[in-house]
C-alpha positions as a Markdown table, in Angstrom:
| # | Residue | x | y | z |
|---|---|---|---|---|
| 1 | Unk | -97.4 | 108.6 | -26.3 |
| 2 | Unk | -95.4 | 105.9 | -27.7 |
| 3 | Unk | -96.5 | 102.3 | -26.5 |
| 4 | Unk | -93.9 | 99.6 | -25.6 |
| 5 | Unk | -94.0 | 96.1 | -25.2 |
| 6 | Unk | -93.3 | 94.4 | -22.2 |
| 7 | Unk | -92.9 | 90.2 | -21.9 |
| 8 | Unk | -89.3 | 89.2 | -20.6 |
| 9 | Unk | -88.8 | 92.1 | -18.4 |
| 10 | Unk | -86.4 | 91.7 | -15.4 |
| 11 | Unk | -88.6 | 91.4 | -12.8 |
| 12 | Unk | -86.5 | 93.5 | -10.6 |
| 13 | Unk | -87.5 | 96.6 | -12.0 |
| 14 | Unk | -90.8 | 96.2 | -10.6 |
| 15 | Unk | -90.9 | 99.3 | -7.4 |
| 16 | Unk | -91.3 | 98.0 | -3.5 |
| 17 | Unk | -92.6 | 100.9 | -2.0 |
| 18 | Unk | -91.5 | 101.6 | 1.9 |
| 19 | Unk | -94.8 | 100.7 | 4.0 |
| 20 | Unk | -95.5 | 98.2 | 1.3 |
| 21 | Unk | -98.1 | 95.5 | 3.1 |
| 22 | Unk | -97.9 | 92.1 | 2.8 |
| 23 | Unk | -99.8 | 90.1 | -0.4 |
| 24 | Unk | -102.6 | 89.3 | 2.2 |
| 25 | Unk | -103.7 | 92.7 | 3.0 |
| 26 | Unk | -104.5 | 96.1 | 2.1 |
| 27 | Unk | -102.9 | 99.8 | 2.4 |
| 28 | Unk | -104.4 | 101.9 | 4.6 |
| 29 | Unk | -103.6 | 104.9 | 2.7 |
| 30 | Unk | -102.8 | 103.2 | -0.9 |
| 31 | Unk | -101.1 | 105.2 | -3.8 |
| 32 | Unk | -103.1 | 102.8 | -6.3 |
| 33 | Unk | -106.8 | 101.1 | -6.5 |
| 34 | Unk | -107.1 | 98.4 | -8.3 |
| 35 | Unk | -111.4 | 97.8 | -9.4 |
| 36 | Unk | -113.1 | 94.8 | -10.4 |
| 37 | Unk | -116.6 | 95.6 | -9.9 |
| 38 | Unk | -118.8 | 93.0 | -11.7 |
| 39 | Unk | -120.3 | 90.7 | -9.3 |
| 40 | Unk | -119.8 | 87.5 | -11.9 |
| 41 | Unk | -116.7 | 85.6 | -11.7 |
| 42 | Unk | -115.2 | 86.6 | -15.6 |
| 43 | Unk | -111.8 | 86.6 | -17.7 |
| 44 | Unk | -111.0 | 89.8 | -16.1 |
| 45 | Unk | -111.7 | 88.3 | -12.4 |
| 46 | Unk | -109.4 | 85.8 | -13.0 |
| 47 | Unk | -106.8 | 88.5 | -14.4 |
| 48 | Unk | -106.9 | 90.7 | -11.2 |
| 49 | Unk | -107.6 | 88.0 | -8.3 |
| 50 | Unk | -104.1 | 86.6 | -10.0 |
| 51 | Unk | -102.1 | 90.2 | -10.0 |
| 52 | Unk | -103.3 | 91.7 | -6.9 |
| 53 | Unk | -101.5 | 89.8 | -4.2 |
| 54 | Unk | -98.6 | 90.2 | -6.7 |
| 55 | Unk | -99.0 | 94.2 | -6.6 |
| 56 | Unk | -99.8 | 94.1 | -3.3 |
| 57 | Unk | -96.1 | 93.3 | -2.2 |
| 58 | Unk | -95.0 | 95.6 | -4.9 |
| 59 | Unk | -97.0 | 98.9 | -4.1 |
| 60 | Unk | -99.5 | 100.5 | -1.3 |
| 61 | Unk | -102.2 | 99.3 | -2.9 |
| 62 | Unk | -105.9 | 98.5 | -2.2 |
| 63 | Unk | -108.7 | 96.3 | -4.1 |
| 64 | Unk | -112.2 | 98.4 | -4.8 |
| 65 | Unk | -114.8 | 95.5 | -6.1 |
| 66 | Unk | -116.3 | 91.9 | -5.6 |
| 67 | Unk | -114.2 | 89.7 | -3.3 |
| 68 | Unk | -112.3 | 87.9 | -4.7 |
| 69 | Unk | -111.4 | 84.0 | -4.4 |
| 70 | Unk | -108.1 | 84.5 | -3.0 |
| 71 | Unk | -109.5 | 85.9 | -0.2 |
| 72 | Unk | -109.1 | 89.7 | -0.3 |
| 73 | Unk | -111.7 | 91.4 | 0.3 |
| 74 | Unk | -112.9 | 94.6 | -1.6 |
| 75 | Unk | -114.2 | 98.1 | -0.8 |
| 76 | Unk | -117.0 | 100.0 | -2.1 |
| 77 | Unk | -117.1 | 102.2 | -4.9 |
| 78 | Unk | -118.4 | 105.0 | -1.9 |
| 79 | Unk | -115.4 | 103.7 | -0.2 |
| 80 | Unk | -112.9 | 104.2 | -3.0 |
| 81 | Unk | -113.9 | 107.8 | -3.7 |
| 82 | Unk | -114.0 | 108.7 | 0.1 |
| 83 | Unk | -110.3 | 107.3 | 0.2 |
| 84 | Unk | -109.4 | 109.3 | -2.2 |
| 85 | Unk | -110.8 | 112.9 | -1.3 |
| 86 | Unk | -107.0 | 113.6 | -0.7 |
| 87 | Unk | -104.0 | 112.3 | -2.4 |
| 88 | Unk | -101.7 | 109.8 | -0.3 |
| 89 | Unk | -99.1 | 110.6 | 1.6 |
| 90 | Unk | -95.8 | 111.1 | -0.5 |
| 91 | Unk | -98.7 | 111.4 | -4.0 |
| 92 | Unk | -99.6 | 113.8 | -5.8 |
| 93 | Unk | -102.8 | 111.8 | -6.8 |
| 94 | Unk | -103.9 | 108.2 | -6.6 |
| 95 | Unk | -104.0 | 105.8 | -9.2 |
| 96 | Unk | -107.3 | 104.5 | -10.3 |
| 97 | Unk | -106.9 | 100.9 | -12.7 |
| 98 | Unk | -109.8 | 100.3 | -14.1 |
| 99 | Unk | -110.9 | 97.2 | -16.8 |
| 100 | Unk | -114.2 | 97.9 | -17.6 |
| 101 | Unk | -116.7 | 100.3 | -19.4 |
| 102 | Unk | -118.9 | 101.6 | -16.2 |
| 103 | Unk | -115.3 | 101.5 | -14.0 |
| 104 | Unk | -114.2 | 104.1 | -16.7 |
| 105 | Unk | -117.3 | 105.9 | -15.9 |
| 106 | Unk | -116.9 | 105.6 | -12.2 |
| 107 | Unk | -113.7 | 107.4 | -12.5 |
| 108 | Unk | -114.2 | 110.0 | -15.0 |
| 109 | Unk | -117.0 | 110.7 | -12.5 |
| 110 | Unk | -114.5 | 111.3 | -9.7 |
| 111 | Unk | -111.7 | 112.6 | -11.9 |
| 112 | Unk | -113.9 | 114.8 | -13.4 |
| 113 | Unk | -116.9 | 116.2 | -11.9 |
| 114 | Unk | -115.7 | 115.5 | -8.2 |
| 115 | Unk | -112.3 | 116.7 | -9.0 |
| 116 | Unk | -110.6 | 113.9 | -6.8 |
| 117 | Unk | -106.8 | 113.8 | -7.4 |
| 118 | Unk | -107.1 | 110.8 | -9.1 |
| 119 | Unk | -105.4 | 109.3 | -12.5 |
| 120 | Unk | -106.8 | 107.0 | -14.5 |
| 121 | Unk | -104.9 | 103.6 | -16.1 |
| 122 | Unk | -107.6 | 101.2 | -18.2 |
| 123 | Unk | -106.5 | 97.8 | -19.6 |
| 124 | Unk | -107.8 | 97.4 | -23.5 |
| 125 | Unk | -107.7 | 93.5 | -24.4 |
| 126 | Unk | -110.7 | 93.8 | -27.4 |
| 127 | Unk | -109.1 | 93.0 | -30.7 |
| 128 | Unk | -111.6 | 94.7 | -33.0 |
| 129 | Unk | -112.5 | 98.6 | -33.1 |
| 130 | Unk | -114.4 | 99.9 | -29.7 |
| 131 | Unk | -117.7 | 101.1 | -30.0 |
| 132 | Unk | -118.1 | 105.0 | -30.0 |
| 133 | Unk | -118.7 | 105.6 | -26.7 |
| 134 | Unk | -116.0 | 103.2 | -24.9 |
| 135 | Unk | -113.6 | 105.1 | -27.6 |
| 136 | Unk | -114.4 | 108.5 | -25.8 |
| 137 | Unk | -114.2 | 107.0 | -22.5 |
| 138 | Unk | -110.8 | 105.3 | -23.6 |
| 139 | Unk | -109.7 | 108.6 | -24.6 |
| 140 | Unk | -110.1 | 110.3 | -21.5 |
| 141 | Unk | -108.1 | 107.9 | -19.9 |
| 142 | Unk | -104.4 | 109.2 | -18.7 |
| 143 | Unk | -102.5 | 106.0 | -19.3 |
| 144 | Unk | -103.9 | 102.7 | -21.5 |
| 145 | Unk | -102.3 | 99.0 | -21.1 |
| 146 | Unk | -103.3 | 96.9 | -24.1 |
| 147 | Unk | -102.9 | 93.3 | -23.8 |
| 148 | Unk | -101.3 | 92.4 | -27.5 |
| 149 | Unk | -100.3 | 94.5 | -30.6 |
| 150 | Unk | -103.1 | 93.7 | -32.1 |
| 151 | Unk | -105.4 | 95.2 | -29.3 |
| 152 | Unk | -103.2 | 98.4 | -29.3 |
| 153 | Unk | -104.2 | 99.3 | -32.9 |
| 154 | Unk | -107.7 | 99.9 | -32.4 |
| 155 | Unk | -106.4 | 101.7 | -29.7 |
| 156 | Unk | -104.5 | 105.3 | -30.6 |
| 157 | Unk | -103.3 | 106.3 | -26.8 |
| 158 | Unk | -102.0 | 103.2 | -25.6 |
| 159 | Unk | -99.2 | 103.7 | -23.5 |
| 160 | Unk | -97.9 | 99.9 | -23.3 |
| 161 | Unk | -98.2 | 96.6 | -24.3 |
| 162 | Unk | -98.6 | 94.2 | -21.6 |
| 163 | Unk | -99.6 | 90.8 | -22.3 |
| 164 | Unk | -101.5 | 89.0 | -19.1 |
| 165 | Unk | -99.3 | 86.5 | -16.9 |
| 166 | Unk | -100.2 | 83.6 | -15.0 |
| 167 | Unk | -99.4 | 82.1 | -12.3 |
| 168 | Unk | -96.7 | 79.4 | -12.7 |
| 169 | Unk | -97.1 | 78.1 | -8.7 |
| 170 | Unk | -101.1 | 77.5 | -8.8 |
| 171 | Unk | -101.4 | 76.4 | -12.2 |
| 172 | Unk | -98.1 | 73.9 | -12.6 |
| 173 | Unk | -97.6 | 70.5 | -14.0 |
| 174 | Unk | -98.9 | 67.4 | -11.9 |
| 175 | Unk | -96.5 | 64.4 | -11.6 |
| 176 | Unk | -98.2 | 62.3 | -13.1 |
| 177 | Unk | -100.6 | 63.1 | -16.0 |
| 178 | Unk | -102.1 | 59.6 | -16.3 |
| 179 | Unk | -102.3 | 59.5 | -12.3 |
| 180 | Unk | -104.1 | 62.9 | -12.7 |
| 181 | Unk | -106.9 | 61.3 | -15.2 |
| 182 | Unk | -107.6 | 58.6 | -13.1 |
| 183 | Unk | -108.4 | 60.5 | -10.1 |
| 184 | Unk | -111.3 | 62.3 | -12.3 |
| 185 | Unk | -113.1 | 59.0 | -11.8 |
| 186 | Unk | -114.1 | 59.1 | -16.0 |
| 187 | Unk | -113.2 | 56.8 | -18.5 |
| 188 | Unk | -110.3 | 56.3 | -20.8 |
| 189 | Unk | -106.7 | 56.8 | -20.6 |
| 190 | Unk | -106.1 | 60.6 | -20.7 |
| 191 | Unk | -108.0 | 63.9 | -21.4 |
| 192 | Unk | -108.8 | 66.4 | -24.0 |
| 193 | Unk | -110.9 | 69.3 | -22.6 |
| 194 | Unk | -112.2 | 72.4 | -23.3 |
| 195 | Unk | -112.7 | 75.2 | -20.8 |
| 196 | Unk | -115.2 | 77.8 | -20.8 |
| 197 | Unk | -119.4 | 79.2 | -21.1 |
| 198 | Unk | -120.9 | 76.7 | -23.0 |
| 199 | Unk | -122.2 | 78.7 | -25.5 |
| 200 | Unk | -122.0 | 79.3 | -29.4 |
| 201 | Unk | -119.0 | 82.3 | -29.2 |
| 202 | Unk | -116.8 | 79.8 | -27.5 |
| 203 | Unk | -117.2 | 77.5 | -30.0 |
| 204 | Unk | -118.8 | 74.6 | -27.6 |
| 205 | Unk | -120.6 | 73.0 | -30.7 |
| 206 | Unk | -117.0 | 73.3 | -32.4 |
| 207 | Unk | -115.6 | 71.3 | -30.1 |
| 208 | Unk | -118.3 | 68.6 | -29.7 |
| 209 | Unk | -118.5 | 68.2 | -33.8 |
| 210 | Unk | -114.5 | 67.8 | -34.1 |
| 211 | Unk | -114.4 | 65.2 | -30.8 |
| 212 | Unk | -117.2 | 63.2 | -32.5 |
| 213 | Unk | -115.0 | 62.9 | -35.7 |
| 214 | Unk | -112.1 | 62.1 | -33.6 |
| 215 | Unk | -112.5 | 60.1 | -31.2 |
| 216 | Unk | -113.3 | 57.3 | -32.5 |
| 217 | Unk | -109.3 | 57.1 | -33.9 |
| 218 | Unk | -108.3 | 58.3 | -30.2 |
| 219 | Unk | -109.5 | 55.0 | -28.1 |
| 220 | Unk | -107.8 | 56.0 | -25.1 |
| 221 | Unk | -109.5 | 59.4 | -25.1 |
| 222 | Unk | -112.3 | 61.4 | -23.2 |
| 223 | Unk | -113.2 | 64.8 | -23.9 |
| 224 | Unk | -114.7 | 67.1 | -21.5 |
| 225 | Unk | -116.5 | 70.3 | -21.8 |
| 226 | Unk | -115.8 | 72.5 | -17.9 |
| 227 | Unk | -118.1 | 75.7 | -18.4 |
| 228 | Unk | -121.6 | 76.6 | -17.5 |
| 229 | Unk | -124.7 | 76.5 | -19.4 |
| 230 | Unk | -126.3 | 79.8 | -18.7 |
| 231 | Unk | -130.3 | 79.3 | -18.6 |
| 232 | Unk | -130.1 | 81.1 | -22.3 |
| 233 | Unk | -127.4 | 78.3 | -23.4 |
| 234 | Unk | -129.4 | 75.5 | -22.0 |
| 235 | Unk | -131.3 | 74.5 | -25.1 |
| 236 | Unk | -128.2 | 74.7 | -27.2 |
| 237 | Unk | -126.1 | 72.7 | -24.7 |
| 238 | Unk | -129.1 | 70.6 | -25.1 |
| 239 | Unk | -128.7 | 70.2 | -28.5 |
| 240 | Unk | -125.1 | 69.4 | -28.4 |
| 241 | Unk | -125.8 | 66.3 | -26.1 |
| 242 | Unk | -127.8 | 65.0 | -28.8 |
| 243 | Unk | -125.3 | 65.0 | -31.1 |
| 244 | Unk | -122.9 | 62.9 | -28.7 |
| 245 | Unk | -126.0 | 60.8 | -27.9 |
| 246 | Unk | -126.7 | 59.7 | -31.7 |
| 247 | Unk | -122.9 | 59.8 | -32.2 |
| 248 | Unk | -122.5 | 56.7 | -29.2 |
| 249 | Unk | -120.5 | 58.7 | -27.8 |
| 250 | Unk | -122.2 | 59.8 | -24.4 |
| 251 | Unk | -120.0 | 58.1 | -22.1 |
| 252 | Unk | -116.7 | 59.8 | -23.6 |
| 253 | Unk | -117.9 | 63.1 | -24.1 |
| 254 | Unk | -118.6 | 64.8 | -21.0 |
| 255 | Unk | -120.1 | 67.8 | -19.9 |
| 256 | Unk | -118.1 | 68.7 | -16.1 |
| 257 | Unk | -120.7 | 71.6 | -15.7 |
| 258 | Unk | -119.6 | 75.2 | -13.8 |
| 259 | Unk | -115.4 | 75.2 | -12.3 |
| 260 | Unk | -115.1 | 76.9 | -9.8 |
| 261 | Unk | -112.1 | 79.3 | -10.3 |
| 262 | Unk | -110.2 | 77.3 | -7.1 |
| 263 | Unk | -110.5 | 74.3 | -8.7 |
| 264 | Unk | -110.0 | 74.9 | -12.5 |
| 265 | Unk | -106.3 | 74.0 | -12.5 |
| 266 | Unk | -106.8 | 70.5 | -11.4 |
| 267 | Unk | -108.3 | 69.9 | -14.6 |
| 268 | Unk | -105.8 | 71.6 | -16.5 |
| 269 | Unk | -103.4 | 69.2 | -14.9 |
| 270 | Unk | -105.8 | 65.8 | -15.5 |
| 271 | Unk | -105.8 | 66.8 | -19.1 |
| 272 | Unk | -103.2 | 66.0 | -21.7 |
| 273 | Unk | -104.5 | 68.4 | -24.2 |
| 274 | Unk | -106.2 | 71.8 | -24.4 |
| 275 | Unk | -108.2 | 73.3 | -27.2 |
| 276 | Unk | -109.7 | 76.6 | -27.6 |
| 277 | Unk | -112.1 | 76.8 | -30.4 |
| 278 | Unk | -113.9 | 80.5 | -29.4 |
| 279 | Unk | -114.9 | 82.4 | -32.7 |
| 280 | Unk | -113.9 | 85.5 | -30.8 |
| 281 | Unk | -111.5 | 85.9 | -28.1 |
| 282 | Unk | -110.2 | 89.3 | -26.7 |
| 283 | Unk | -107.2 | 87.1 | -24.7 |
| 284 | Unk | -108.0 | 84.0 | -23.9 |
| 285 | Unk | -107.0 | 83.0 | -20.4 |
| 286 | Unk | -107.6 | 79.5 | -20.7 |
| 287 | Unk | -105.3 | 78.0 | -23.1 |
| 288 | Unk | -102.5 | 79.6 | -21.5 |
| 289 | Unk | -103.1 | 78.3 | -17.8 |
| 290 | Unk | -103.4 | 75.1 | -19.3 |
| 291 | Unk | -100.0 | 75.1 | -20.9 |
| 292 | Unk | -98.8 | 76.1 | -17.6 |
| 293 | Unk | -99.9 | 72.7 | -16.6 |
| 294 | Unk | -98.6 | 71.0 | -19.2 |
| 295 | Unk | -100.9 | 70.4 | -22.1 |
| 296 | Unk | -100.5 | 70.3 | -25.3 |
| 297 | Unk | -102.6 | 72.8 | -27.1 |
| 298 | Unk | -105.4 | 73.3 | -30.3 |
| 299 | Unk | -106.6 | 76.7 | -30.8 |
| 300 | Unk | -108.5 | 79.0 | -32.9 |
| 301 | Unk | -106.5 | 82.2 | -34.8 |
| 302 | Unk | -108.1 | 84.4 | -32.4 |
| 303 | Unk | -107.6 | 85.9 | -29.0 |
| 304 | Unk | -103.8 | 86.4 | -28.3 |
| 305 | Unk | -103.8 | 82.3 | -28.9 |
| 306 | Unk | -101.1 | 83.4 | -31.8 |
| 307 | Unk | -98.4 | 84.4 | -28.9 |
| 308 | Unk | -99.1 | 81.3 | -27.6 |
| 309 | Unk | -99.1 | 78.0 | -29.7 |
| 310 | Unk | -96.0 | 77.5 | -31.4 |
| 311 | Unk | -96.9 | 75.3 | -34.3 |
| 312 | Unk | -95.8 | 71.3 | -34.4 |
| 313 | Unk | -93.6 | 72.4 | -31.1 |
| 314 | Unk | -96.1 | 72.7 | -28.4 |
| 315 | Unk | -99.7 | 72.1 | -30.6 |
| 316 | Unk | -101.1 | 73.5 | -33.6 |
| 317 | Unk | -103.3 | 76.7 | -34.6 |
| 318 | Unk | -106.6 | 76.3 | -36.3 |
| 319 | Unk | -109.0 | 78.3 | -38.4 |
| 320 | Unk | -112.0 | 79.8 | -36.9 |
| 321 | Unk | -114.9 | 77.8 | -37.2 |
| 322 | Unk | -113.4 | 74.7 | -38.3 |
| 323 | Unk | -114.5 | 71.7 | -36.7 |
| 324 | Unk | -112.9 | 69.1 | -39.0 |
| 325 | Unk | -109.5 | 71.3 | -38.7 |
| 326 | Unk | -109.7 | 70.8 | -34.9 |
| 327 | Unk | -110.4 | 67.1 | -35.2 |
| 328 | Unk | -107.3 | 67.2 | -37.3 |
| 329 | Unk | -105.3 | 69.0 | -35.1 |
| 330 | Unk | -105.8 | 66.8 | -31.7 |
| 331 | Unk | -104.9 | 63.5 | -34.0 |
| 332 | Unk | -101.8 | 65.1 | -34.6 |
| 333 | Unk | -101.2 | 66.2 | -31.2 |
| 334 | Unk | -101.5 | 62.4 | -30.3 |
| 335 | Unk | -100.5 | 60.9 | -33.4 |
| 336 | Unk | -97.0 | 60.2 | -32.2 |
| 337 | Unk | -98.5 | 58.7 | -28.6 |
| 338 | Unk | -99.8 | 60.1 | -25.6 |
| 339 | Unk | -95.9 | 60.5 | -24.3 |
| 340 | Unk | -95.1 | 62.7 | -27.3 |
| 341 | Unk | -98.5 | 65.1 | -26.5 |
| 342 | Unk | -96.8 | 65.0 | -22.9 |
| 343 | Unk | -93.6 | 66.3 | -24.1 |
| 344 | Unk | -95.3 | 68.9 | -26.6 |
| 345 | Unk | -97.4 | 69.9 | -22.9 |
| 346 | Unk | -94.3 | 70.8 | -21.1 |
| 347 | Unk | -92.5 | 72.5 | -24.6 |
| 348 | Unk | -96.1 | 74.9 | -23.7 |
| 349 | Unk | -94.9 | 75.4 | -20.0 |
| 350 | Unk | -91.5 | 76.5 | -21.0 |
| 351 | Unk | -93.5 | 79.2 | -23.2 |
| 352 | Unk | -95.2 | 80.3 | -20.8 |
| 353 | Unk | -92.7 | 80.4 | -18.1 |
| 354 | Unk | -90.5 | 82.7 | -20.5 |
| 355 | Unk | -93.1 | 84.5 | -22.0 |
| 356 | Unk | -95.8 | 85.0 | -19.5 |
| 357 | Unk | -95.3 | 84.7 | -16.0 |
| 358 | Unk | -97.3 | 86.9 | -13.9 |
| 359 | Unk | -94.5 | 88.3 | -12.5 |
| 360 | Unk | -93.8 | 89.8 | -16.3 |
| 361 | Unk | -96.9 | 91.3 | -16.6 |
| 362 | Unk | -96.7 | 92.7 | -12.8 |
| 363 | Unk | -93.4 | 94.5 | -13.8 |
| 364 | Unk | -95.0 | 95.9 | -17.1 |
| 365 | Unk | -98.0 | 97.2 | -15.4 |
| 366 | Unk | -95.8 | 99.0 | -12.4 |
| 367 | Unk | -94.0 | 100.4 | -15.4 |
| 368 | Unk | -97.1 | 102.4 | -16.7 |
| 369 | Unk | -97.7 | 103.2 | -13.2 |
| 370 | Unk | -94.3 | 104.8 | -12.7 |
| 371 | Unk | -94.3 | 106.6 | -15.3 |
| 372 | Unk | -97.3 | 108.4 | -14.6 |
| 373 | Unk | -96.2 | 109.2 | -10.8 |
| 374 | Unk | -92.5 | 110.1 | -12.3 |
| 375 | Unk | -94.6 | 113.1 | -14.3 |
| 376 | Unk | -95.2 | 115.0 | -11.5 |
| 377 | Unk | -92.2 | 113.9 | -9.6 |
């Protein structure tokens, strides 16, 4: 099946089914399930809590998984495959969206041994070549949505490319940048934050050694670190304090601990610049909610980060691993003043308003969906 791309889409095309319910509540009898089973809050979380109320005005459609912070509730996995014993009404089948490994299971499962009438559409963001057994589960699938062309060539049976949206209303730019710092209650004239785990594959320690080179040529700056320390990251966040400690720079390099999901985009909107320093990203949500709050922007060639940063317009890109390449790349963010990193912020807003609003990748999403119900149509 030949894969399209799908980023500037007119949003019109995107179905409203007759009985569709409102984006606070679910179908009764939906014609597709979206799943989000893992209990932890994760990159994919943020993905569907931000779509869902979107598909839910676009489709009869109901949520199978952890509740989710907008407030709709999920159903069981027992209650997903007892909904969909039968097809609904005006369906042939029901369509199953799935995002992760043991979701694909779930639904080859009912697909295949319980013989629901059910089809199956996965979303593939890993950039690198799946192991054996997620291939064959990939495989089985009857419609794949990668998330960038590079995702879609490790994977042969993608059916589109459909980069992930945000949402431009929640995460928007404050009025006021400098306003926005000073009600954080820290130090210094403006922000320049990482977001994310602390841990090694997010590049915390990256970040820490290119702030300690930098700052002391940025006087007006404070960089903070929003992200968890899981108990098996402790020691190393440990260590990275350490550093800032014999660097004298404890007061201006701040760990914010755990974000909760409701409240990451006020930092987003306190901070004047971004960076995103992973060694590995299969996406990279971050970066791009924080250019739809207007910061400038640093990050690492991985990810989707590419489709992203527009270089010397809106930020800069940066090799992996390179903390003095980072440190170089913030100075020139704000090398020009903190007025010229603002306008470089809202050059990364327009981006992402063109490029990728959620209501883009809504549309290319109820694409692939269409064309599997037009199939049998």
């Amino acid at each position: 099946m030949t894969a399209h791309t799908y980023t500037h889409t007119d949003t019109n095309m995107a179905p409203t089914t007759a009985g569709s319910d409102t984006a606070s509540s679910q179908h009764a009898d939906p014609e597709v399930v979206v799943f989000n089973l893992k209990k932890r809050y994760t990159g994919v979380s943020a993905t569907v809590n931000a779509l869902v109320p979107v598909q839910l005005a676009q489709w009869r459609l109901a949520y199978c998984g952890t509740p989710l912070s907008n407030g709709v509730q999920g159903m069981s996995l027992r209650q997903a495959i007892r909904l969909s014993k039968r097809a609904p009404e005006g369906r042939a089948f029901r369509i199953w969206h799935v995002r992760r490994d043991h979701e694909m299971m779930a639904g080859l499962w009912a697909r295949d041994v319980l013989r629901l009438p059910i089809k199956l559409v996965f979303t593939s963001a890993a950039q690198h070549l799946h192991g054996r057994f997620p291939r064959w589960l990939i495989a089985k699938m009857d419609a794949v949505i990668s998330t960038t062309p590079l995702a879609a060539s490790f994977v042969p049976n993608t059916t589109a490319v459909v980069p992930h949206g945000i949402d431009l209303s929640r995460f928007s730019v404050p009025a006021n940048k400098a306003e926005a710092w000073a009600e954080s209650g820290l130090g210094g004239d403006y922000g320049i934050g990482v977001f994310g785990r602390v841990r090694p594959d997010k590049g915390s320690d990256i970040f820490v050694d290119a702030m300690i080179a930098a700052l002391p040529n940025l006087p007006g700056a404070t960089a903070v670190i929003a992200g968890l320390a899981q108990p098996q990251h402790q020691a190393y966040q440990a260590e990275l304090q350490q550093r800032i400690d014999a660097a004298g720079l404890s007061g201006r390099i701040v760990f914010l601990g755990e974000v909760s999901a409701g409240a990451v985009h006020v930092w987003y909107q306190r901070c004047t610049v971004c960076v995103a320093c992973p060694r590995y990203e299969p996406f990279g949500l971050t970066p791009f909610e924080a250019a739809a709050c207007g910061c400038a922007l640093v990050c690492s060639d991985t990810g989707a980060f590419s489709m992203l940063v527009q270089d010397g317009i809106n930020g800069y890109m940066v090799p992996l691993e390179d903390a003095p390449a980072v440190s170089l790349a913030v100075q020139n963010v704000l090398s020009q003043g903190v007025a010229h990193a603002h306008d470089m912020g809202l050059a990364a807003r327009q981006h992402v308003t063109q490029a990728f609003a959620l209501s883009h990748e809504a549309v290319g999403i109820a694409t692939v969906y269409q064309q599997l119900f037009d199939q049998t149509s």
